[in-house]
C-alpha positions as CSV (number, residue, x, y, z in Angstrom):
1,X,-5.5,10.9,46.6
2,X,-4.8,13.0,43.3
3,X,-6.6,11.8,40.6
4,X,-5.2,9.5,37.7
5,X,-3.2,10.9,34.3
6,X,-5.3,10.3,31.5
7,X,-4.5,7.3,29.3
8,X,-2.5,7.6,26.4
9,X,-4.0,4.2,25.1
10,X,-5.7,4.9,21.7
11,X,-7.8,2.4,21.1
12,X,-11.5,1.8,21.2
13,X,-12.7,0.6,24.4
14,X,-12.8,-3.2,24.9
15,X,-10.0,-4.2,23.0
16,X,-7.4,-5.6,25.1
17,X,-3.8,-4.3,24.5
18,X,-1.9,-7.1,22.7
19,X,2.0,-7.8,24.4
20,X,5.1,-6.8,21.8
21,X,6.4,-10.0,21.7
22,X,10.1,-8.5,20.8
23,X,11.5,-5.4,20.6
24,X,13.7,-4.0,17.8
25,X,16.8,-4.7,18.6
26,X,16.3,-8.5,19.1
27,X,13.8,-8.1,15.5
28,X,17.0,-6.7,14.2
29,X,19.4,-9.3,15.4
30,X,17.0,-12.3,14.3
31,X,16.8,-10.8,11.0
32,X,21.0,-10.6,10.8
33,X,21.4,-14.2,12.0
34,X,18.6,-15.6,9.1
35,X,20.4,-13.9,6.4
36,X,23.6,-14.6,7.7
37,X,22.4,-18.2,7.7
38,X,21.0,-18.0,4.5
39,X,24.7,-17.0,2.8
40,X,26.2,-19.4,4.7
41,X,24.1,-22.1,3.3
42,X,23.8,-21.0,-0.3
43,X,27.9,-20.8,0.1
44,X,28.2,-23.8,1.5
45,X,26.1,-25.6,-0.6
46,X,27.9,-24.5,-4.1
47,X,31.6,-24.4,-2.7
48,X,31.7,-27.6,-0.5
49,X,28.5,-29.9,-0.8
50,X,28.0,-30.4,-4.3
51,X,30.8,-32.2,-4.4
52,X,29.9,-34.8,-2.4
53,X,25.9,-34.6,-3.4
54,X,24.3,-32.7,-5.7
55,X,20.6,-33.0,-4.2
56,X,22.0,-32.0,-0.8
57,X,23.2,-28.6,-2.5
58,X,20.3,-28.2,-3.5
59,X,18.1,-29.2,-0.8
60,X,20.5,-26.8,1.3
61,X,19.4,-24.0,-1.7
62,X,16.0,-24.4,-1.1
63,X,16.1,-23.9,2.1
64,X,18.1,-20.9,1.9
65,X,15.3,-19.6,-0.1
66,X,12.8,-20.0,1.6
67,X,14.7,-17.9,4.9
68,X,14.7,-14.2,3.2
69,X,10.6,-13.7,3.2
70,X,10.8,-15.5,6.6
71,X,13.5,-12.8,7.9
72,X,11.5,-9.6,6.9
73,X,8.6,-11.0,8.5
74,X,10.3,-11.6,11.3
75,X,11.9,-7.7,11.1
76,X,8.7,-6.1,10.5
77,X,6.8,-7.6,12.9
78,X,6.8,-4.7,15.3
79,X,4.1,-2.5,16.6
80,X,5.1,0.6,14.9
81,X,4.9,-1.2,11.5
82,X,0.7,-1.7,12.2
83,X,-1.4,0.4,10.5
């Protein structure tokens, strides 16, 4: 039996390889769909809603703001971006 080819696993010893929980094309496409969904609210909000209610626009606004910092989380979350 030939022997085994060396690891190419840099870590220390004992610490247990963590999974990649996505890969960077779905990071990629989860980051297009938030900040697709974030334009779509914030146009909704101040072309449509306020209309019809002012605290929904601007519930719907707050919301949007909050998806941005959520998104580039989401987009940098890969292993290459470690350090």
């Amino acid at each position: 039996m030939p022997p085994s080819p060396p690891s190419r696993d840099d870590r220390p010893p004992g610490r247990a390889r963590q999974p990649h929980l996505f890969g960077l094309v779905s990071r990629e496409r989860a980051y297009l769909i938030l900040m697709g969904t974030c334009l779509v609210l914030i146009a909704l909000a101040w072309t449509l809603i306020w209309r019809y209610s002012t605290v929904a626009a601007v519930t719907m606004s707050a919301v949007a703001l909050c998806i941005p910092p959520l998104a580039v989380i989401i987009a940098n979350a890969g292993p290459k971006n470690r350090q």
